[in-house]
C-alpha positions as CSV (number, residue, x, y, z in Angstrom):
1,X,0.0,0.0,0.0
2,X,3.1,2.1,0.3
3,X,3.7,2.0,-3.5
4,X,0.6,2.1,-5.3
5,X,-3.1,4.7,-5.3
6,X,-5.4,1.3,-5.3
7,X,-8.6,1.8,-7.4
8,X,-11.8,2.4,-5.0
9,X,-13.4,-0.3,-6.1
10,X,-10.6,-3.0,-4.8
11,X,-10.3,-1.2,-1.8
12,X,-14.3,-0.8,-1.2
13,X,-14.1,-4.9,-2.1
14,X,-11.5,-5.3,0.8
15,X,-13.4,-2.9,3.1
16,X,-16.5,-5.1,2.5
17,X,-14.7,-7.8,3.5
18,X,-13.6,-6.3,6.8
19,X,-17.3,-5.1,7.4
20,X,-18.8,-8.2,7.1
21,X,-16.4,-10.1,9.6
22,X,-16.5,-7.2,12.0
23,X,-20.4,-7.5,12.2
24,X,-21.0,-11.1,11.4
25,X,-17.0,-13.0,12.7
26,X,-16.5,-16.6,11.7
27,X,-18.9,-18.4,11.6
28,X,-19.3,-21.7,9.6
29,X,-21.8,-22.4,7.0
30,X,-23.1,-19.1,7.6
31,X,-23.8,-17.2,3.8
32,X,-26.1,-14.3,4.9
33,X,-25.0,-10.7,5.5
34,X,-25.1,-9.7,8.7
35,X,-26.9,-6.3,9.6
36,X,-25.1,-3.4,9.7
37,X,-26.2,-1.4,12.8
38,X,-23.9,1.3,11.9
39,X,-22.7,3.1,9.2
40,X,-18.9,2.5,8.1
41,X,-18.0,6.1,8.6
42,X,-19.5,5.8,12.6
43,X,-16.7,2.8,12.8
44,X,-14.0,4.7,11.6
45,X,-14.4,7.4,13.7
46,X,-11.9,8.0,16.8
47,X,-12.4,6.6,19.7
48,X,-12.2,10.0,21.3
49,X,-15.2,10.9,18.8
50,X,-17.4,8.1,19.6
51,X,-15.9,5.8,17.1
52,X,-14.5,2.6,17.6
53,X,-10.9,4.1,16.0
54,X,-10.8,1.9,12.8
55,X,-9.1,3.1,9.8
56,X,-10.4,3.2,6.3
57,X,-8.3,1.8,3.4
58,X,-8.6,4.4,1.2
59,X,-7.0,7.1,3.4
60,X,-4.1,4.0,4.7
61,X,-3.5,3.9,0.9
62,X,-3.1,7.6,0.4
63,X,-0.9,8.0,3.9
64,X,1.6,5.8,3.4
65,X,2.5,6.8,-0.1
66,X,2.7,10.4,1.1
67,X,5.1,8.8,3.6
68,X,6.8,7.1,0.5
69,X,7.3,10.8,-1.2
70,X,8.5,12.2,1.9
71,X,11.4,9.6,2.3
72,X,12.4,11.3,-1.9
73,X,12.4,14.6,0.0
74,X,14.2,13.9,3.4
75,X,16.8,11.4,2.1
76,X,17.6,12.3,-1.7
77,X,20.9,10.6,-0.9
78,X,19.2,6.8,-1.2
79,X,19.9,4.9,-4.3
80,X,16.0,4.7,-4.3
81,X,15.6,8.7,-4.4
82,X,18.6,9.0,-7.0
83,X,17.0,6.6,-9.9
84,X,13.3,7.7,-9.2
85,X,15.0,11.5,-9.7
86,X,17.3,10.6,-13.1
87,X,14.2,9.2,-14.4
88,X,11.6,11.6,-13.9
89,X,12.9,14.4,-13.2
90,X,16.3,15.2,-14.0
91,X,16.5,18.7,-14.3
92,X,13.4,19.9,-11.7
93,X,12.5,18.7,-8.4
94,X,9.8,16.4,-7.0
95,X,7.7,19.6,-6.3
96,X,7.9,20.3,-10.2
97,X,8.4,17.4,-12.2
98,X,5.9,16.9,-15.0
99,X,3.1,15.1,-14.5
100,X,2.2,14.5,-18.5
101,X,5.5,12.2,-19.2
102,X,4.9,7.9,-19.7
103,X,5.0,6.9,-16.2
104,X,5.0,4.0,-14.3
105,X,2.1,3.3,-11.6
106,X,4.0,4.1,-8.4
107,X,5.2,7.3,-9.9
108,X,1.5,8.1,-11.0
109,X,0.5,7.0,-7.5
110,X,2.9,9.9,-6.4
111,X,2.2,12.5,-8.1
112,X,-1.3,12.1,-7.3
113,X,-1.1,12.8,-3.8
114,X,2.1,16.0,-4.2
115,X,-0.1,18.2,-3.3
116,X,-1.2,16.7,0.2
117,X,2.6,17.3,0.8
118,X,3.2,20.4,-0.4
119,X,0.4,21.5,1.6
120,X,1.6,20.5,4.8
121,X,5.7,21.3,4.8
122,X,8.0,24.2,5.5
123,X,11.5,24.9,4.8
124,X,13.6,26.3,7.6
125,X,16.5,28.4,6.9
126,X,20.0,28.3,7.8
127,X,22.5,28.6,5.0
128,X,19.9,29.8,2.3
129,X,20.6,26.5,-0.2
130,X,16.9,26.3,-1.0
131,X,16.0,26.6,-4.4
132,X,13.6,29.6,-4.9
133,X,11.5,28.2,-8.3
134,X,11.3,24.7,-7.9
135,X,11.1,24.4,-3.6
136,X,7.9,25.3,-1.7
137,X,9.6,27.9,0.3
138,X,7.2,30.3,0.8
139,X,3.3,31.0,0.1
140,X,4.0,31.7,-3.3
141,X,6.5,29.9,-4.8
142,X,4.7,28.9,-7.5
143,X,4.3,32.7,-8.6
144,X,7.9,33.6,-8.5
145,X,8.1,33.2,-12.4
146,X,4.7,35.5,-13.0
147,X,6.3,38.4,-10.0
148,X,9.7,38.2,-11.5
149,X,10.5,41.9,-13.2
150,X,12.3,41.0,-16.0
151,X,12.6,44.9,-17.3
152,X,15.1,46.0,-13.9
153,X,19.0,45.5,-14.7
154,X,20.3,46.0,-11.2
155,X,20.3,43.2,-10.1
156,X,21.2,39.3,-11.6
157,X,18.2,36.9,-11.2
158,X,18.8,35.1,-8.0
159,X,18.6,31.1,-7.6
160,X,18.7,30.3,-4.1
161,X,17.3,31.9,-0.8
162,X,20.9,33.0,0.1
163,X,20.8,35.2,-3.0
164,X,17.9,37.4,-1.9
165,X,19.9,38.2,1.5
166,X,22.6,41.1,2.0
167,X,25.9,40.3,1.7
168,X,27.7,38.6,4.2
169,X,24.4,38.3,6.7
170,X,21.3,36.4,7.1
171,X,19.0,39.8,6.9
172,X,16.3,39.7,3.7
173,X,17.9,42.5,1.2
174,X,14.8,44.8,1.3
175,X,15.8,46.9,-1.6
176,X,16.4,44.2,-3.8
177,X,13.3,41.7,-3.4
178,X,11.2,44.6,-3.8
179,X,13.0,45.4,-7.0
180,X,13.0,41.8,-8.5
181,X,9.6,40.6,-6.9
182,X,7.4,43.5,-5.3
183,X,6.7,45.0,-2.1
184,X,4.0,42.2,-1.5
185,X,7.1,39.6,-1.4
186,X,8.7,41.9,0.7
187,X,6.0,42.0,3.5
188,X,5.5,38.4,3.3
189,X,9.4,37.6,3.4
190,X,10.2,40.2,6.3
191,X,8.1,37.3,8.4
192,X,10.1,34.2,7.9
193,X,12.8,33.4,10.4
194,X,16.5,32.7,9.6
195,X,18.0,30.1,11.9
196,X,21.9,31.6,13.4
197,X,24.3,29.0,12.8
198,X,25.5,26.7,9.8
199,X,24.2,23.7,7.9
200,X,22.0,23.3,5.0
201,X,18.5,24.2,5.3
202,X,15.8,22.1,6.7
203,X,12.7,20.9,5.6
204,X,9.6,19.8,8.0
205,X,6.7,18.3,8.6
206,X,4.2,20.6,10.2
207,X,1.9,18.3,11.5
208,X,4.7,16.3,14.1
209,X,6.5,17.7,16.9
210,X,9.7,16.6,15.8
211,X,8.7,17.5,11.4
212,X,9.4,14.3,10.3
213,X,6.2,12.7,8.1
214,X,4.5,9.7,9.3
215,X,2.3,6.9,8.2
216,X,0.0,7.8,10.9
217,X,0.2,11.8,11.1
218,X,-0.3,11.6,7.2
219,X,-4.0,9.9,8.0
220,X,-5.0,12.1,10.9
221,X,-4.3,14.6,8.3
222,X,-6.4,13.1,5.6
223,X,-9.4,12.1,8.3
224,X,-9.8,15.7,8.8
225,X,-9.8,16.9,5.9
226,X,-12.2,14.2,5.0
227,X,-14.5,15.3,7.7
228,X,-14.0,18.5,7.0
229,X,-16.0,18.1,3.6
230,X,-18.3,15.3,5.1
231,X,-19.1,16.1,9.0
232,X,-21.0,12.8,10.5
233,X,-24.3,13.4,12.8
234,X,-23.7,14.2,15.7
235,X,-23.2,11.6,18.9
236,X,-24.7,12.7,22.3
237,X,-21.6,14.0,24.9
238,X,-22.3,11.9,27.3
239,X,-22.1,8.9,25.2
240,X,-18.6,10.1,23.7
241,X,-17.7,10.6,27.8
242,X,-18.8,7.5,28.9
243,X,-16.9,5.5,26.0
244,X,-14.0,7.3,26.8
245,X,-13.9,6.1,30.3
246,X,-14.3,2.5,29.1
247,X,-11.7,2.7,26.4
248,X,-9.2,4.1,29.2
249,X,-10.3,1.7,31.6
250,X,-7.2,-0.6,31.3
251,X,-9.3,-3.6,34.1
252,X,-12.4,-3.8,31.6
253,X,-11.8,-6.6,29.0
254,X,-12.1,-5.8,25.6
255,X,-14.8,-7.9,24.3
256,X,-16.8,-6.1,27.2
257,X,-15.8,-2.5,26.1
258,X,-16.7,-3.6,22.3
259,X,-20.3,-4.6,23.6
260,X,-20.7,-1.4,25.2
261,X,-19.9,0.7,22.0
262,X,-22.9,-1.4,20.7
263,X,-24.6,-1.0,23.5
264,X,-24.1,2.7,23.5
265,X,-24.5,3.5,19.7
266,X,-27.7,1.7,19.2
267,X,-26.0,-1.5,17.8
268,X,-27.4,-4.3,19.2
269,X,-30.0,-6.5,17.3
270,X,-33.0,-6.2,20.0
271,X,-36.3,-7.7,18.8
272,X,-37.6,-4.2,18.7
273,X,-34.8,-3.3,16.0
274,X,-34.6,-6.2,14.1
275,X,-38.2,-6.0,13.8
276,X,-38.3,-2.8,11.9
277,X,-35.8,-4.4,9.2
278,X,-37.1,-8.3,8.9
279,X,-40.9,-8.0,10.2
280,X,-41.2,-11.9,10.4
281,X,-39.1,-11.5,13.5
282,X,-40.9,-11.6,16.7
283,X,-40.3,-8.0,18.6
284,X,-41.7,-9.4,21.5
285,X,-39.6,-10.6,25.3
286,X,-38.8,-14.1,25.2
287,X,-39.2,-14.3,28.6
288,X,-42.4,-11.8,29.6
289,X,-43.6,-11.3,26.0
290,X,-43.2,-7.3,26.5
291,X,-41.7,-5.3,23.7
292,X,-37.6,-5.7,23.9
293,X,-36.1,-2.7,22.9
294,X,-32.3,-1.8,25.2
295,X,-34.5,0.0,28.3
296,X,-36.6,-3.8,28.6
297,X,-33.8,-5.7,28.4
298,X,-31.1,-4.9,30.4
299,X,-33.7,-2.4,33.2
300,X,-37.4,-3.6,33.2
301,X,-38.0,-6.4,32.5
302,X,-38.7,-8.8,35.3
303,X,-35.1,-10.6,35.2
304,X,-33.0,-7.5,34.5
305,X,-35.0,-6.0,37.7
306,X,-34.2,-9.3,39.5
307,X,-30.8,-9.3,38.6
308,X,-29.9,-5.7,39.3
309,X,-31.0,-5.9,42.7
310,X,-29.1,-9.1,43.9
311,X,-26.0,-7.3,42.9
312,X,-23.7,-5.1,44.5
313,X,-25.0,-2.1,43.4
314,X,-28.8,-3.2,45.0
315,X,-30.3,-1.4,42.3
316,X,-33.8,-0.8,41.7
317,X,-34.3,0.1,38.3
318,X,-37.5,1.8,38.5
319,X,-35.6,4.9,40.3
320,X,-33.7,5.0,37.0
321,X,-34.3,8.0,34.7
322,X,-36.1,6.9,31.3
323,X,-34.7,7.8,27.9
324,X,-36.1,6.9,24.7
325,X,-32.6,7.7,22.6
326,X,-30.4,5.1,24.5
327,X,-29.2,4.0,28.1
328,X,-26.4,6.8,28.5
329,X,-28.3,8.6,30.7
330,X,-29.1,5.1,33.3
331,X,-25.2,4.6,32.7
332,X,-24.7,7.7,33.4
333,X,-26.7,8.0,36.9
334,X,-25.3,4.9,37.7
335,X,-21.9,5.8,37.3
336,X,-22.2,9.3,39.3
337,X,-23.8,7.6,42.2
338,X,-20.6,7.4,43.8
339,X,-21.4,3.7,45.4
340,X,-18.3,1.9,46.9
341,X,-16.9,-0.9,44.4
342,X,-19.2,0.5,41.5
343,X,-17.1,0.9,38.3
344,X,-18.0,0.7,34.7
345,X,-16.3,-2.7,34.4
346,X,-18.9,-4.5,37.1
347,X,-22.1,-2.3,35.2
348,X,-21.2,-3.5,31.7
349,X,-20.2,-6.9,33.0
350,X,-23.6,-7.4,34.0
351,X,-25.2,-5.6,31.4
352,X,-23.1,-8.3,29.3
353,X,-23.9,-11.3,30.7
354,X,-27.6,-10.4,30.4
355,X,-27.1,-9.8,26.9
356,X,-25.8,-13.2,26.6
357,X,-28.4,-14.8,28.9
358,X,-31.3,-13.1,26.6
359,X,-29.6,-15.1,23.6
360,X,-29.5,-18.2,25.3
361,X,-32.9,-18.4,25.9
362,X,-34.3,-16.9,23.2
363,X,-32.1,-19.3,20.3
364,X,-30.6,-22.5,22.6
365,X,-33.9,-22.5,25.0
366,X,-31.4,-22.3,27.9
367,X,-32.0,-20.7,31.1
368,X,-30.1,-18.6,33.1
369,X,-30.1,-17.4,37.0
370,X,-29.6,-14.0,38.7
371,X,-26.7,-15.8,40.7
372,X,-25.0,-17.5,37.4
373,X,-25.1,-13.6,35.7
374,X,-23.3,-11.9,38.5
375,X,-21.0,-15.1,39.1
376,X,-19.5,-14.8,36.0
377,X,-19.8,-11.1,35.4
378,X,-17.6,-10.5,38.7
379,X,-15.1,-13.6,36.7
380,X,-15.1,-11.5,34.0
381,X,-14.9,-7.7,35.9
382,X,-12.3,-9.4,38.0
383,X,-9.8,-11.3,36.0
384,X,-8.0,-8.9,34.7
385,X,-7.5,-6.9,37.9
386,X,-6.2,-10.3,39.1
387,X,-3.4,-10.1,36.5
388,X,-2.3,-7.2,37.3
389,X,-1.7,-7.4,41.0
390,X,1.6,-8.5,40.8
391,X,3.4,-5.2,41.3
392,X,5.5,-3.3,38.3
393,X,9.4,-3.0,39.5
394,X,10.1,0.9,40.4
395,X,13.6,1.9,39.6
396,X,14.9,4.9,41.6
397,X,16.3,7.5,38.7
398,X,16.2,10.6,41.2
399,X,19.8,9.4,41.4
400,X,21.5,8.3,38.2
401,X,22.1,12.2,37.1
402,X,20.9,14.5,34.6
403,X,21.5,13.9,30.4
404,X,25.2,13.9,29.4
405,X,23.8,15.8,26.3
406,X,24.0,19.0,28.2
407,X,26.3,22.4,28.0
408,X,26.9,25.0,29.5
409,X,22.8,25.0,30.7
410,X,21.6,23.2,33.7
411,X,18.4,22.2,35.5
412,X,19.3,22.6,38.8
413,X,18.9,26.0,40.3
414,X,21.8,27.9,41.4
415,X,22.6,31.2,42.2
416,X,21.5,34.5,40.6
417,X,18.8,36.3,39.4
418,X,15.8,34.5,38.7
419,X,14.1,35.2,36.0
420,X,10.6,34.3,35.4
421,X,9.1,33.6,31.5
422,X,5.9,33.4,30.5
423,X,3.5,34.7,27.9
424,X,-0.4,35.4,26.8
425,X,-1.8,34.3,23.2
426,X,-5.4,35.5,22.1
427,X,-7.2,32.6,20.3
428,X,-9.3,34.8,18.3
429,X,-7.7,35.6,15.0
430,X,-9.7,38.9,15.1
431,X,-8.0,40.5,18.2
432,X,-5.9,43.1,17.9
433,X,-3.7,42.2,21.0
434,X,-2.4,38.7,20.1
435,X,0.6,38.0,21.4
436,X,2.1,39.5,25.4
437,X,5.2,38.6,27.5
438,X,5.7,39.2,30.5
439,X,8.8,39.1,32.8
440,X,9.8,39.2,36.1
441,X,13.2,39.0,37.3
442,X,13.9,38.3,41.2
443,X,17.4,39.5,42.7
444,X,18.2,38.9,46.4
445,X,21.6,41.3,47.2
446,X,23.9,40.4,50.4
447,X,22.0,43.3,52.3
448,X,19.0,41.4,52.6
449,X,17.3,43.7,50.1
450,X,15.0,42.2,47.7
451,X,14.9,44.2,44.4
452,X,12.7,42.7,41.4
453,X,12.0,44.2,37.7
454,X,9.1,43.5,35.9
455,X,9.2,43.7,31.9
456,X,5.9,44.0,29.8
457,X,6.7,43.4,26.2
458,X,4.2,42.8,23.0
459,X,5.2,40.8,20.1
460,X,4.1,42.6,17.2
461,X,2.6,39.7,15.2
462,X,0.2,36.5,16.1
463,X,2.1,33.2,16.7
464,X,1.1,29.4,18.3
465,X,1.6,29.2,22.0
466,X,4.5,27.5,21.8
467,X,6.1,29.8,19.8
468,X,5.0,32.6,22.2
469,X,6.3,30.9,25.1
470,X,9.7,30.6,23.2
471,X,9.8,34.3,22.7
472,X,9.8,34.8,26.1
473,X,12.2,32.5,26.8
474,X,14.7,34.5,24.6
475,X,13.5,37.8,25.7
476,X,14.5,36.5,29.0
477,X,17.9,35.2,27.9
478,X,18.5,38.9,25.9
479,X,17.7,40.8,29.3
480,X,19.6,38.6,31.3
481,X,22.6,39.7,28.5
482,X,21.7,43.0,28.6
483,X,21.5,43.0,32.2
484,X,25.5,41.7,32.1
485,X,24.8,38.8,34.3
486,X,27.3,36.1,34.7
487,X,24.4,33.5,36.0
488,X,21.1,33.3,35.9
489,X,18.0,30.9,36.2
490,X,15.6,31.0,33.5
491,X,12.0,29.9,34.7
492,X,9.3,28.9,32.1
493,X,5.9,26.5,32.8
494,X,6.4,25.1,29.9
495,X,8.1,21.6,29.8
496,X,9.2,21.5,26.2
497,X,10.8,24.4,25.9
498,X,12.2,23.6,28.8
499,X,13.7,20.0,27.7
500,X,14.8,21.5,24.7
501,X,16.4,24.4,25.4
502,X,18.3,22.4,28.1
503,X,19.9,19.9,25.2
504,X,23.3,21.4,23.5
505,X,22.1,20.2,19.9
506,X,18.7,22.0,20.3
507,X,19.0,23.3,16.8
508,X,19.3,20.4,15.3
509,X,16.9,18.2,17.7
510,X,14.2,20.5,19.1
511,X,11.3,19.5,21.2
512,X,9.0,20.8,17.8
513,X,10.4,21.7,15.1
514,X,9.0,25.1,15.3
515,X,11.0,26.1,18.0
516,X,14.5,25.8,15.7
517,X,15.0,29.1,14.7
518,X,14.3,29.9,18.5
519,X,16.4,28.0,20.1
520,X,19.5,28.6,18.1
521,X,19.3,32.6,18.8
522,X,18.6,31.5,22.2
523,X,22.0,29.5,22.0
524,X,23.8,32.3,20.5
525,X,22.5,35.1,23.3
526,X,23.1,33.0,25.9
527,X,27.0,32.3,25.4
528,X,29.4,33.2,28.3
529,X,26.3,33.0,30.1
530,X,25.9,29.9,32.9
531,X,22.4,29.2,32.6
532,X,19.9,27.0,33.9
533,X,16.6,25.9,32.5
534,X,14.1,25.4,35.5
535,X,10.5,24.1,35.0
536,X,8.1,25.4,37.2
537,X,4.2,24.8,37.4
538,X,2.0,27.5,36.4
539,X,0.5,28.5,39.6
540,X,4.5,28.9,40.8
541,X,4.5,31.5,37.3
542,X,1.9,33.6,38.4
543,X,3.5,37.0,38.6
544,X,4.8,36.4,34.9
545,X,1.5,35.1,33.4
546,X,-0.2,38.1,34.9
547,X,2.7,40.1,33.1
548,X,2.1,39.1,29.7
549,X,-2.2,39.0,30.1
550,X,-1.4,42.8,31.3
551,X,1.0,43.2,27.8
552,X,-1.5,41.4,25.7
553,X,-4.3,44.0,26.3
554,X,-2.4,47.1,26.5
555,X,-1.7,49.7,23.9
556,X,1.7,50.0,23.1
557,X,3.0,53.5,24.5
558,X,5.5,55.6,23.0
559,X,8.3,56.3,24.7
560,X,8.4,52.6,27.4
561,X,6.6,53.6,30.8
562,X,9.2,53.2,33.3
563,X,9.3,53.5,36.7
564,X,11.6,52.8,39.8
565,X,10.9,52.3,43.3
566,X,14.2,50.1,44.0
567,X,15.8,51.2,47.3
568,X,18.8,49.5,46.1
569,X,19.2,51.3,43.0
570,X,19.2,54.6,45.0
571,X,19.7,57.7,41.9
572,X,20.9,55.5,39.4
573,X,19.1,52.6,38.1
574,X,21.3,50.2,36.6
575,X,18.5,48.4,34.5
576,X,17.2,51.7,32.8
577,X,21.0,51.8,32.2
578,X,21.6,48.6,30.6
579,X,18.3,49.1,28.3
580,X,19.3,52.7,26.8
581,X,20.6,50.9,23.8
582,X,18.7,47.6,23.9
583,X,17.7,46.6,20.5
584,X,14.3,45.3,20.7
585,X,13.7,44.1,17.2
586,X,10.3,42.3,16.7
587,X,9.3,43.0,20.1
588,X,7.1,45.9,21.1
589,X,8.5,46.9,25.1
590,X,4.8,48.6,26.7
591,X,6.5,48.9,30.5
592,X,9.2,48.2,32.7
593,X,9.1,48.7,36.8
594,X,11.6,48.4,39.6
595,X,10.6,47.4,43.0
């Protein structure tokens, strides 16, 4: 499936095949179709979504061969990438080659789904190698032919990324893109960041942390998208709750969580049901001759009744809510009752074993008693639990030391300023305050005076959280630079970062990818610096947080408010000092106070 775009109709013949054994199983001399209770699309759903997390063959088929064209991209070295290029596409790249040229079926099967790639990747700069007609290196790539001035003679036509910066520098030359492309190049251009260091550019994945492609991320990509243009009805909350808490439930077996999905989605073949579809079947209780829909069988008829209350819950069904769209809501009162050794394994045990006790009668003319139901539903709730007693081993690692990986950053706190990170991201695309920091910074001198600067800054464009929170980190690092300080602790809630940031090859092997271009500035700043990287919970990052919500909402003033109330700065403040000739860059500074 990695190497060839099946047809529909062998896949739909494979799907059918799956279908039939998921409803039906193996069963011998057994020629029928089952009834489908569900639609297909309800089974493939996610588990988180009320579906029982299946996956359809089509999209399978699609995400591994985007997987397949991502290995051409990320590893053109491979004798694989190498013939597949002389062959095709000699004197282009994979983003251009020619789709009207005899072809085999995998390379057809390739160029079918380019564009889900294109879509979804980004090239990182670092030393400017990227091609700038035949790479998707920005927005619109595919327009640099049509935006190209071909009437200017001041400057050669570029052919990489490298040639559109000034000499000698990674800074966009502003003059020149503006003369060969436009000023609407310009303003896109001025946006993109330009990793500090060496090495040849980097292309990723923006659907994974770490911007490699994937089999798997590849699908999630293609279900949405797929849902996107199709949405499915809608499945009550508190059904999608209550599966959830099965499917986590690790001590409910699985043939027990699979019958309550059924249960739960209206997929069980009740007389009532399979009445409406074959009327020759009788919709009537084998055992009271009432109407058997879900509510009479597992709550009123006379056995279910019998049986609830000789268990340990000592239920009596009649002080159950009714519901005519399903038993969520008698689940769900059950479940929220809060009665000692009552847990959805022991409710859907039962409910279980009466569904099996109802086919025994009704097909083998066998009876069941209350006692034989919960006997083996409490076998069944139980034996899992019982293979799991035996405790885990615990290794002690508190001990063993901290990565080797690791330079001239830490994790443990030492002394020195402490300087708190955190910042505030608006959701709403529409806001006109998007992105704040906020920064506190906590000195304790030898004279037992505490003296503490607090930094309000705005970023002056909308970014992910992640990236926000990586902002602040480096603002951090640049005041703690400005600020000439030989150590200092850098505090963040945010674990990633932290992790990464920590690591000495964070450029190369970020936490997400997006935080590259971050993390190498953040390298660079902080040299001749000790540092350490401390991870602190967000009700510990208070002061901060408040910070950046403050920054996020305020109007940016012109000059920086500043004030300072230090006692230990007496006349001269040495952090008004160290800012005169601070260069802010992207970042917007809205106040700065000394306590």
């Amino acid at each position: 499936m990695a190497n060839i775009l099946f047809t529909k109709k062998f896949l739909a013949n494979l799907t059918a095949i799956i279908r039939t054994f998921w409803w039906q199983g193996v069963q011998k001399d057994q020629n029928k179709k089952p009834i489908h209770y569900r639609s297909w699309d309800a089974c493939c759903k996610p588990k988180k979504e009320g579906g029982l997390g299946i996956r359809k063959l089509e999209l399978v088929n699609k995400g591994m061969l985007i997987n397949t064209a991502w290995r051409f991209i990320h590893e053109p070295e491979t004798m694989v990438a190498k013939i597949i290029k002389a062959k095709y596409f000699p004197n282009a790249s994979l983003w251009t080659a020619s789709a009207h040229i005899p072809k085999s079926t995998f390379w057809s099967s390739i160029l079918s789904i380019r564009h889900h790639l294109e879509t979804h990747v980004t090239i990182q700069f670092i030393d400017g190698n990227t091609s700038i007609w035949n790479q998707p290196w920005s927005p619109f790539w595919k327009e640099m032919h049509d935006r190209l001035n071909l009437e200017q003679t001041d400057y050669e036509i570029p052919s990489t990324v490298s040639d559109l910066w000034l000499p000698n520098s990674k800074m966009w030359d502003e003059n020149k893109i503006i003369t060969l492309f436009g000023q609407q190049s310009m303003d896109a251009l001025v946006q993109v960041p330009i990793i500090v260091g060496q090495g040849p550019d980097i292309i990723c994945w923006k659907l994974t942390p770490n911007g490699l492609c994937s089999s798997k991320s590849a699908y999630n990509m293609l279900a949405r998208e797929e849902a996107a243009r199709h949405p499915p009805p809608n499945t009550p909350l508190q059904v999608i709750q209550i599966l959830r808490h099965v499917w986590k439930d690790k001590l409910i077996q699985p043939r027990v969580k699979t019958f309550a999905w059924r249960l739960l989605r209206l997929a069980l073949g009740t007389g009532k049901r399979l009445h409406r579809i074959i009327h020759r079947i009788d919709e009537k209780c084998s055992r009271c001759g009432m109407v058997e829909d879900d509510n009479h069988l597992f709550f009123e008829c006379s056995f279910a009744r019998a049986t609830w209350f000789a268990s340990v819950l000592g239920l009596r069904t009649s002080n159950l809510p009714s519901s005519t769209s399903g038993l969520h809501v008698q689940i769900a009162t059950l479940l929220q009752q809060g009665v000692p050794h009552v847990t959805a394994g022991i409710i859907f045990s039962i409910m279980w074993c009466l569904w099996k006790a109802r086919n025994d009668h009704r097909f083998n003319n066998v009876h069941w008693t209350t006692s034989r139901i919960l006997f083996e539903a409490t076998a069944i709730d139980n034996s899992l639990a019982a293979a799991m007693e035996e405790p885990l081993p615990i290794h002690d690692y508190d001990n063993q030391g901290q990565d080797n990986n690791l330079s001239n950053v830490s994790v443990q706190i030492q002394d020195g300023p402490k300087i708190f990170c955190d910042a505030s991201v608006c959701v709403q695309q529409s806001a006109a305050n998007q992105t704040g920091i906020g920064i506190f910074i906590l000195t304790t001198p030898s004279h037992s005076l505490c003296s503490a600067s607090f930094f309000q800054v705005r970023i002056l464009q909308a970014m992910e959280p992640l990236q926000a929170e990586a902002n602040a980190l480096l603002m951090g690092a640049k005041l703690a630079k400005a600020l000439n300080l030989q150590r200092a602790n850098l505090i963040t809630d945010n674990e990633v970062l932290a992790k990464s940031a920590r690591t000495a090859s964070a450029g190369h092997s970020p936490g997400h990818w997006s935080l590259r271009p971050f993390l190498a500035e953040f390298a660079d700043v902080t040299q001749g610096i000790t540092c350490s990287i401390i991870k602190i919970s967000r009700q510990n990052n208070k002061v901060a947080d408040r910070l950046a919500k403050m920054a996020r909402q305020a109007s940016i003033p012109s000059p920086c408010l500043f004030s300072c109330n230090a006692l230990s700065h007496n006349l001269h403040c040495p952090v008004r000092h160290a800012l005169v000739n601070f260069q802010w860059g992207s970042f917007a500074p809205i106040s700065l106070t000394c306590l």
